[in-house]
N, C-alpha and C positions, 0 to 999 in steps of 0.2 A: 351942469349935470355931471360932467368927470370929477368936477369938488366932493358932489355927493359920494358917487360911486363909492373915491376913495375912502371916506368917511368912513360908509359902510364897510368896507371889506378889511379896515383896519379894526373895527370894532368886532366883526366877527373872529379876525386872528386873536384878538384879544381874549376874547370869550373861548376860544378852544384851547387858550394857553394855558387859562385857569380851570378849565376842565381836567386838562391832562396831568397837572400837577397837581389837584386833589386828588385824582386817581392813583398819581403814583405814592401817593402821602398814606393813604388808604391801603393799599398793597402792602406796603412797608411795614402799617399796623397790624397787618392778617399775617406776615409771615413767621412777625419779632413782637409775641405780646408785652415783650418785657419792653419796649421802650414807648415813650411819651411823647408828648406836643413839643415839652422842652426837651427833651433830648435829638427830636431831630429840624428846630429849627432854634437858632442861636443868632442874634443879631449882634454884630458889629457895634461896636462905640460911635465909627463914624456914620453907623446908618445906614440899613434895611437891607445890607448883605446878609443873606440865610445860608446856613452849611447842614448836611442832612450826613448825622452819624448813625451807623447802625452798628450793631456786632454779629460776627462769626455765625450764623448758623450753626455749626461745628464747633462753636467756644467751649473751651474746656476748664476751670476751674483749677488751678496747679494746688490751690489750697494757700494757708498761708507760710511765711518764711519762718525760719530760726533765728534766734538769736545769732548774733557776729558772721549774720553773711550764710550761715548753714541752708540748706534747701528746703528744711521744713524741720519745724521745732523738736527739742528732745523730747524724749517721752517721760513723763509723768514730772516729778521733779527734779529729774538728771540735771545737771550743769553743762553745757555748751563753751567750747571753746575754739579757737582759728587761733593759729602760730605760725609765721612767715620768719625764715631767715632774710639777713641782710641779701640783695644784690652786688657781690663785686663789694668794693669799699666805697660805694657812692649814696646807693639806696639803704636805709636802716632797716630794720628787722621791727617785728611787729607783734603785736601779743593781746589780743581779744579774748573777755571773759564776760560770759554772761551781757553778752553786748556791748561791753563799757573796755573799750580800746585803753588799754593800762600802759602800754610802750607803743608809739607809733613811728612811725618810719620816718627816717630824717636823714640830714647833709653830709657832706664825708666828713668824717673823725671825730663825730658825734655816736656814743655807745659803741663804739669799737671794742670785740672779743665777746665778752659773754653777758648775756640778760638777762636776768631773774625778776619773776613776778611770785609772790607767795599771796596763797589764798587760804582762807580759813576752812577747813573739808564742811566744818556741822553750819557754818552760818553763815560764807559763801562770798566773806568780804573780806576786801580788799586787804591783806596786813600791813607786804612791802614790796620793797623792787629796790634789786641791786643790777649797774652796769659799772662791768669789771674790764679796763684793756689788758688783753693779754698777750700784748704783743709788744709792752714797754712800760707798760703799768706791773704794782707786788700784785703776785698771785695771795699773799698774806691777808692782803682786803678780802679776795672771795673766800678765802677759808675761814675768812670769823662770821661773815653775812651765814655761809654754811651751816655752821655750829648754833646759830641763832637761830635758824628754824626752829621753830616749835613741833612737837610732837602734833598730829591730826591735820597737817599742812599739806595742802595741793600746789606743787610744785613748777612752774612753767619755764622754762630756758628755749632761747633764740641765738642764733650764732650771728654774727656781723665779723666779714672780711675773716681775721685772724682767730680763732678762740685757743688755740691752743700751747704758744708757744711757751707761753708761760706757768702752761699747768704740772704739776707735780703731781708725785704718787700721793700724797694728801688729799687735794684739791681730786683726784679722777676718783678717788675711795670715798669719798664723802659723797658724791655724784653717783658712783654707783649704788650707794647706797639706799637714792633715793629712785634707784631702780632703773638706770641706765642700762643699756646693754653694751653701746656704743663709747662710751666716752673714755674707757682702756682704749678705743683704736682710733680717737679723735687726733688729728696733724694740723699742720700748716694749712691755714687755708682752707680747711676742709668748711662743706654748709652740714649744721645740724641743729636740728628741732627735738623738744623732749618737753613729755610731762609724765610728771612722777606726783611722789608724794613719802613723807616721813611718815609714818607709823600709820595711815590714814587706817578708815575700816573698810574701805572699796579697793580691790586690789587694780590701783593706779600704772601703766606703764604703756604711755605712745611713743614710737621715736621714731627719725628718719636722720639719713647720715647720708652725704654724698660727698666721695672723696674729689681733693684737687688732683686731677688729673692733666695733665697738659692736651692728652692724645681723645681725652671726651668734654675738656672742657666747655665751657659754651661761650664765656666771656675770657678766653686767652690763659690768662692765670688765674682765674677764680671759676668755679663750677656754678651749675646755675641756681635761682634760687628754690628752695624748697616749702612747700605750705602742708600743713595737716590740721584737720577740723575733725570734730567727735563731740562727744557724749559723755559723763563722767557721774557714774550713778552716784547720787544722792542716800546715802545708807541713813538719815537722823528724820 
C-alpha cells in the first residue's frame, strides 16, 4: 500500500510540473508576441536540456552601424572614415575607409613617422599608401609620394611614435597644402591624425594634434593615442 501511495504522489508532482511550466511558456507568449516555440526552447546536442530566451520588454533598437566602427552610417552617400595614431612606438597607427582597414596597426618599427592613404574623392577607391620614417628615413621619399597626389584626391595621414623629425619646410608646405592646420607646429614625438584633400570639390579638413608633453603625457615620452571618425560628403 505505501508502494502505491508513493506511486501516486509522484505522478501527481509530475502532472503539476507540467502544468506550471506550460503556464509559464504561455505567459511568456502573452507578454513577448515577438518570440516563438523556437526561440524560447533550444535543445542541447547532448540532449533534452531546454534554455528559455526572451528579450527586454524595454528593447530598444540602436538601429544599424557605420561603416569602420562609426555608430550609425553616413548619410546619403557620404564616405566614412576612423583614423587612429600609433601608441608609443609599440602599437601602429591605423586608417579605415569605407570599412576596408587600408593601414592597420602593427609591431615596433614597422610604419614608423608618417602614413598616407590616398583615395579617389569621385569613385572612392583605393589609389595608394605611403609609410615614411621620419626619424632616420629621407624625408625626400615623402615629398615625391606628395607631388604624386593627383588633383581630386582624399587625403588620410596617421602619425606612428616620431613624425617629425625629419620634416622640412617642403614636406610641412605640401601638407598644408592639403589643408592641415597643424603640421607647421607638428615636433618630436607629437600624435597627429589629418584628412585632407588636393583640389577635391568637398571642402575636406579634419585633424587632431596632441603634443609630447612629459608633464601630460600618458605613456612617459609619448602622448597618448588619438582616433577621429566622420563623414566626408560625397559631391559626384
Amino acid at each position: 500500500m505505501i508502494y502505491v501511495r508513493r506511486e501516486k504522489l509522484k505522478f501527481v508532482f509530475m502532472v503539476a510540473a507540467l502544468i506550471i511550466s506550460i503556464s509559464l511558456v504561455l505567459r511568456l507568449l502573452q507578454t513577448n508576441p515577438d518570440l516563438t516555440l523556437s526561440d524560447l526552447v533550444e535543445r542541447s546536442v547532448g540532449g533534452g536540456v531546454a534554455s528559455i530566451k526572451s528579450k527586454p520588454a524595454n528593447h530598444k533598437d540602436d538601429g544599424p552601424k557605420g561603416k569602420c566602427g562609426l555608430p550609425k552610417p553616413c548619410p546619403g552617400n557620404d564616405y566614412s572614415f576612423k583614423v587612429s595614431s600609433g601608441a608609443t612606438n609599440i602599437v601602429g597607427p591605423r586608417i579605415c575607409f569605407e570599412g576596408k582597414i587600408l593601414i592597420e596597426k602593427d609591431t615596433r618599427g614597422n610604419r614608423q613617422g608618417i602614413n598616407i592613404v590616398v583615395i579617389n574623392e569621385e569613385t572612392g577607391e583605393h589609389v595608394s599608401t605611403g609609410s615614411f620614417n621620419m626619424w632616420n628615413g629621407k624625408v625626400e621619399e615623402l615629398i615625391d609620394f606628395l607631388k604624386s597626389i593627383k588633383d581630386g584626391s582624399i587625403v588620410l595621414i596617421a602619425s606612428f611614435d616620431d613624425p617629425a623629425t625629419k620634416l622640412n619646410d617642403e614636406a610641412r608646405t605640401l601638407i598644408a597644402d592639403l589643408g592641415s592646420a597643424y603640421i607647421s607646429q607638428l615636433k618630436f614625438r607629437d600624435n597627429w591624425v589629418f584628412v585632407g584633400g588636393k583640389k577635391t570639390m568637398a571642402q575636406i579638413s579634419f585633424e587632431q594634434h596632441m603634443k609630447n608633453e612629459r608633464e601630460t603625457n600618458k605613456y612617459d615620452s609619448w602622448p597618448e593615442m588619438i582616433e577621429m571618425e566622420g563623414c566626408i560628403p560625397q559631391m559626384f
